[in-house]
Every structure is written in C-alpha cells, then in structure tokens.
N, C-alpha and C positions, 0 to 999 in steps of 0.2 A: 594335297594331291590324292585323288582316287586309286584305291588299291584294289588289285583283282581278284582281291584274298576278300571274303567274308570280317575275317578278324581283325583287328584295330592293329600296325604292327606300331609297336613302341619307341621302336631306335631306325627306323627308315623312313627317309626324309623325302624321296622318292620310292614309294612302294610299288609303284607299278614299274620299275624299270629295273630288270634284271644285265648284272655283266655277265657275261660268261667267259670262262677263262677254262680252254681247251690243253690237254696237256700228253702230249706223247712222249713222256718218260718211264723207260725202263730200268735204269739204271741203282737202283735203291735194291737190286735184288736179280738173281741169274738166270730167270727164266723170261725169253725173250717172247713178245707178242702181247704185251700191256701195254705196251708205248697203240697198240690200234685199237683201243679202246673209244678215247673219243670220237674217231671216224667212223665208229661201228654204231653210235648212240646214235653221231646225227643223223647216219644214214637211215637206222632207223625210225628217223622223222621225229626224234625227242623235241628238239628246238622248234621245230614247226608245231608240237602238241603246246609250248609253253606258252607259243603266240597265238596261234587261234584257236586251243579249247583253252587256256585258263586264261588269254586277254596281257598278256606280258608285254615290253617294249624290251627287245633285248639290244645290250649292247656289247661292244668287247671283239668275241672270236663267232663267226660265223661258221668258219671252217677250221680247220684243224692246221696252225703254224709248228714248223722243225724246231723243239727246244734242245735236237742237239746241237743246234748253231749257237748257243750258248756255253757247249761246252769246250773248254781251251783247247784248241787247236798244237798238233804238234807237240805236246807238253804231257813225259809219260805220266802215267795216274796208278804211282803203285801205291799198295796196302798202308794204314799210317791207324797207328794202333788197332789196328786188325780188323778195320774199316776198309771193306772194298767200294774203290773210286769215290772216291770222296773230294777229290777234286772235281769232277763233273757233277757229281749229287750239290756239290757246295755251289758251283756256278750256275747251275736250273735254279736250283730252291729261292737263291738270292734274285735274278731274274724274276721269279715266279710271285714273290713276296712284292716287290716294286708292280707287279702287274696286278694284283691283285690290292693292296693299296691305294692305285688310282683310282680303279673301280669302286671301290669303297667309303674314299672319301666324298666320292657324289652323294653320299645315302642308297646307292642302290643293294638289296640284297647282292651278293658274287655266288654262281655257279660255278663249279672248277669241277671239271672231269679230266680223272688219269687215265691212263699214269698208274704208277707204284706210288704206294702208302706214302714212300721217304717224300714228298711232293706237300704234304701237310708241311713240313719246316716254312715251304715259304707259303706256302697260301695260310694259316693258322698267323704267321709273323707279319702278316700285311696287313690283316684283319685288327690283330691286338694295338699295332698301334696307327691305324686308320682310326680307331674307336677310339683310346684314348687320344686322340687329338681333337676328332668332332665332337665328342662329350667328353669333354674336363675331365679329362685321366681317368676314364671310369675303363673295368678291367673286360675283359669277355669271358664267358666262361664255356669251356668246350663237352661237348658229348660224344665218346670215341667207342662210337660202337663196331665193333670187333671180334674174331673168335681170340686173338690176339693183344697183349696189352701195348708192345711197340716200346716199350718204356725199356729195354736192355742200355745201359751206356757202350761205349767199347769194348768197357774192358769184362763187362758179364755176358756181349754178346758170344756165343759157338759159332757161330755162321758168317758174322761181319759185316749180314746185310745190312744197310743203313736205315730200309723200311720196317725193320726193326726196333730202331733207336730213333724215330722222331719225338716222342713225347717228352724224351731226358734233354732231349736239344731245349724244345721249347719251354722246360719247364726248369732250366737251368742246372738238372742235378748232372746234364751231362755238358763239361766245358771245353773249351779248345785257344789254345794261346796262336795259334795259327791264322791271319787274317785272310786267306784264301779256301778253312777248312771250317768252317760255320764262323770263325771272327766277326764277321758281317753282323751274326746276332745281337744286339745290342739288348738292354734292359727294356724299352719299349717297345720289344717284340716280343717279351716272354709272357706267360701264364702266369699264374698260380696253382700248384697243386689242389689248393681250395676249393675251387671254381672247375674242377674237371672231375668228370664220372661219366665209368668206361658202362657197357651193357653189351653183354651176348660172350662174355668169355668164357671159355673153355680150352685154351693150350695156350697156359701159362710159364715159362722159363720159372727155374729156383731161382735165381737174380732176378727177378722181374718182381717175385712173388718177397721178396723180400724191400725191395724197394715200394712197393706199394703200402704194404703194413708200416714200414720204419716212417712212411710221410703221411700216414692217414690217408692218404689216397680211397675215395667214394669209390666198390666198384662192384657189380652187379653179374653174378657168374651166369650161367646155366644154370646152375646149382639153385639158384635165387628165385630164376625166372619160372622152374617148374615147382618150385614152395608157393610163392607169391601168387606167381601170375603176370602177364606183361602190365596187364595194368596196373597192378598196386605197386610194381618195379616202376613203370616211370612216374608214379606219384611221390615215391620218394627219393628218384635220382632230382626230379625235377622241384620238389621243398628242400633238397639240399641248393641247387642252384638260389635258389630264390628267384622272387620278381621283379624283381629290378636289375635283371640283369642282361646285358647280348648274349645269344646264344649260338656258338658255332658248331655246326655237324658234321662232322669229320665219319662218311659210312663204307666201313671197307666190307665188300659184295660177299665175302669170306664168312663175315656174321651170319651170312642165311645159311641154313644147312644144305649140302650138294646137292639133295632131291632137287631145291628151288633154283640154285646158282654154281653148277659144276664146274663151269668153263673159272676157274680164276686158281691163281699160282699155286695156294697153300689150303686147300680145302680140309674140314673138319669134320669128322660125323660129329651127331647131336645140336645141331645149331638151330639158329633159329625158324619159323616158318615165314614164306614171304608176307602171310597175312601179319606178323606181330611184326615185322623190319616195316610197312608199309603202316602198321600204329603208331608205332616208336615215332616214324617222320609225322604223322599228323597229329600224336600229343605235342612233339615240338613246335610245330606250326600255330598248334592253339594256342599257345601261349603268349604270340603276339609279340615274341621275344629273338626268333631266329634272323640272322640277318647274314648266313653263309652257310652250305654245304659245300663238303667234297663227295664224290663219289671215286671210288678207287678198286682197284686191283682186278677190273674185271678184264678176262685176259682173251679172246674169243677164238684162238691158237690153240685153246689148251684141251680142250674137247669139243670137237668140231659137230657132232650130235646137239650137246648142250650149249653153245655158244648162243642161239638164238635166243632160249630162255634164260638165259644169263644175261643177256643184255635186254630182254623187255624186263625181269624184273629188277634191274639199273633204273628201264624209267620209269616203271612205277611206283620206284622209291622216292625219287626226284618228283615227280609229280603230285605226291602227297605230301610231300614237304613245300612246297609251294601252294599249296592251298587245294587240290583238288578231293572232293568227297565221293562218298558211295550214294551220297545221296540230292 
C-alpha cells in the first residue's frame, strides 16, 4: 500500500490510513479548557490539511466525542495517594488505550489530540501492546518531548496531578494494587525505560531528577539542545533508539517556548523554537519508524491573544510529523 509520506514507513501496514483519536480530557490536571483543544485543531481545518494536502485516509474521530461519559458516574473521586481524581483519569486513560489499540492494530499510524498530558497512559499503553502483538513482542520506544519529564510517581509528585505521573505509570516504576486506579495496566502495556528519551526539558522536579539518573533514563535538556544543537540532539536521542524500532511521539505544546505556544497550562521560558519542535517531528518522520503521536496540553482558554498561534503551531507539528516538507 502507497504511502503519502516520501519515506518507506517500516512497521505500517497501511501507511496511508491514519486513526485519529480526539480527546477532551482535563482531568490529569486543574486548569480547565484543555479538554477544547481537539475542537480547536479541527476547526482549525488540521484534519482536512492531513486529507487533501498530505493525501491521508482518516479513520476513527471526525469530530470531537465526551470522554467524560467515561468517567463513573455518581462515584465520589477523592484524593488516593495524593493523586487527584484518579478514578476518572483511570477510566479515560483505559477507555483511551482500547481506542487507540483498535486503531493500531489495523497498521494505521494513531493521531490522538488532547487533552492533558495524563491522556498518554492510555494512548502510549494501546500503542505498546497493539505492537507487540502485530510484531512478535517487539517493544516501542517512546520520545517525550517536553519542558516537563512527567515521570513524578505519587508519592514524589507536590501537586498530585497525574499529567505529571504518566511516564512512572507506563514505565512501571510507578504501581498501584488498585484495579479501578491504573490495575488495568498490565505488562503488555508498559515501556522500557531503555527505549524512551525525553527532549526539550527544562523544569524538572528533585524526584523526577532523581529517578531519571537512578534508571539511566536518555534525556536531552535545554541545557543539551543549546551545546549541541537540535540536530546533533536528535542524532543521538534517535542512535540511542536505534532502527529497528516503532517509534511513539508523545509532544506536549509546553516544549515550544511561549513566544511560539502561550495559550497552554504550564508554560516555561527558555523553550524550544517552533522551527526545531517542527525538526524534531520530521527527524522522527525520517526515520520511517514513527507510527503514533500525541499532541497535548494545548489549552486555547488560557490566553485568548495567543490561542490562535498556539494552535496553528499544534498543526504544524502534526503535520511535519506526518510527512509534510518545506520543500
């Protein structure tokens, strides 16, 4: 099957047919108005750019479904190791993961727009073991570009938000004996620390910064990215992945510096510029290896000025990560 990408993609079996998977969740965090994020994209005409300028067959979400009809009804959602609502973050993400699994096992790349960060537990956990089922246990390995590492467990998060704590979900360093509070996660849904390197961080927790060094965790600061350069950063985040591997892109809007992307919950000075978040996705892309992004945390509530450019460069992240060039 013809793919409408230039590039050969390696682990897509249908390359020209993208799912999309729409997500209006807030909950992973207390500033409301990320849950309109994916209505803001499309309206933007994102989905209509993927079909008739880069040649897409989408499937999945056209429009924007309530994922809080997922969340339990009548059933209070108090704090639980100092995790706020974790009952409803737990019921999306598992929803989210089964949605995002169907998609995947077709061969089609998955689009997922949030949504808050916490929203990767289940699109990242449908992904992992979608793949290893279509390819013989082979693992995926993620790229979580971020100002952010996300990787806090409970008990190091200060805040409790849980779009905090996705990467310790997925990466098993954070557990839960609870089947209604990520139990759902099972072994064929988790990562490897291996296989994961973050890029664009700069407001790192002491817990975080310590979990990353104690697991060898690849990860790529500011600090890195103005030594280096973006490019010679993704030449070695992406020889640590290696080639033979799926790759997931997990890009929360926070990584661009607020000149580019104001409008979103937790903005950073020093970040990146939209032209190297727009490389990042097309080194990805070249590699003939990505076969899922997220886009997340763009919040278009949050500065009503910047909201519009906060959400065109959403899609022109999305859009160079699907194969589109400058030239």
């Amino acid at each position: 099957m013809t793919s409408p990408s230039t590039i050969r993609q390696k682990f897509l079996t249908r390359p020209s047919e993208l799912g999309v998977v729409a997500v209006d969740f807030s909950g992973g965090q207390c500033k409301p108005g990320v849950d309109a994020a994916p209505n803001a994209l499309i309206s933007a005409g994102l989905l209509e750019q993927l079909r008739h300028d880069l040649g897409y067959d989408l499937h999945g979400d056209s429009d924007v479904h309530s994922y809080n009809d997922f969340i339990p009804k009548g059933v209070p959602d108090p704090d639980y190791r100092g995790m706020k609502n974790p009952l409803s973050v737990s019921a999306v993400t598992e929803t989210l993961s089964s949605r995002v699994y169907a998609q995947a096992k077709q061969g089609r790349f998955v689009l997922t727009l949030g949504g808050d960060h916490s929203i990767a537990i289940g699109t990242i956990s449908g992904m992992a073991k979608a793949i290893r089922e279509r390819l013989a246990g082979k693992d995926i390995a993620v790229v979580w570009v971020d100002a952010h590492a996300d990787i806090n467990t409970p008990e190091t998060s200060d805040s409790g938000n849980i779009h905090g704590m996705p990467v310790a979900f997925l990466t098993g360093l954070a557990k839960t004996d609870r089947k209604d509070i990520f139990g759902w996660l099972h072994t064929d849904h988790l990562i490897s620390v291996n296989k994961l390197v973050y890029i664009g961080l700069r407001d790192v927790d002491r817990g975080e910064k310590q979990i990353l060094r104690e697991n060898g965790i690849r990860a790529f600061s500011m600090h890195d990215i103005d030594r280096h350069g973006i490019g010679r950063v993704m030449e070695m985040a992406l020889a640590h992945i290696g080639s033979d591997t799926p790759i997931h892109l997990s890009f929360d809007v926070d990584a661009l510096d607020p000149q580019w992307a104001p409008s979103t919950g937790t903005p950073v000075r020093g970040g990146l510029t939209l032209r190297e978040g727009d490389y990042i996705a097309e080194c990805v892309h070249e590699t003939g290896q990505l076969i899922a992004m997220d886009l997340v945390e763009v919040n278009p509530s949050l500065e009503e000025k910047g909201a519009s450019e906060t959400i065109r460069a959403g899609c022109s992240l999305v859009r160079c990560a699907l194969g589109d060039t400058l030239l």
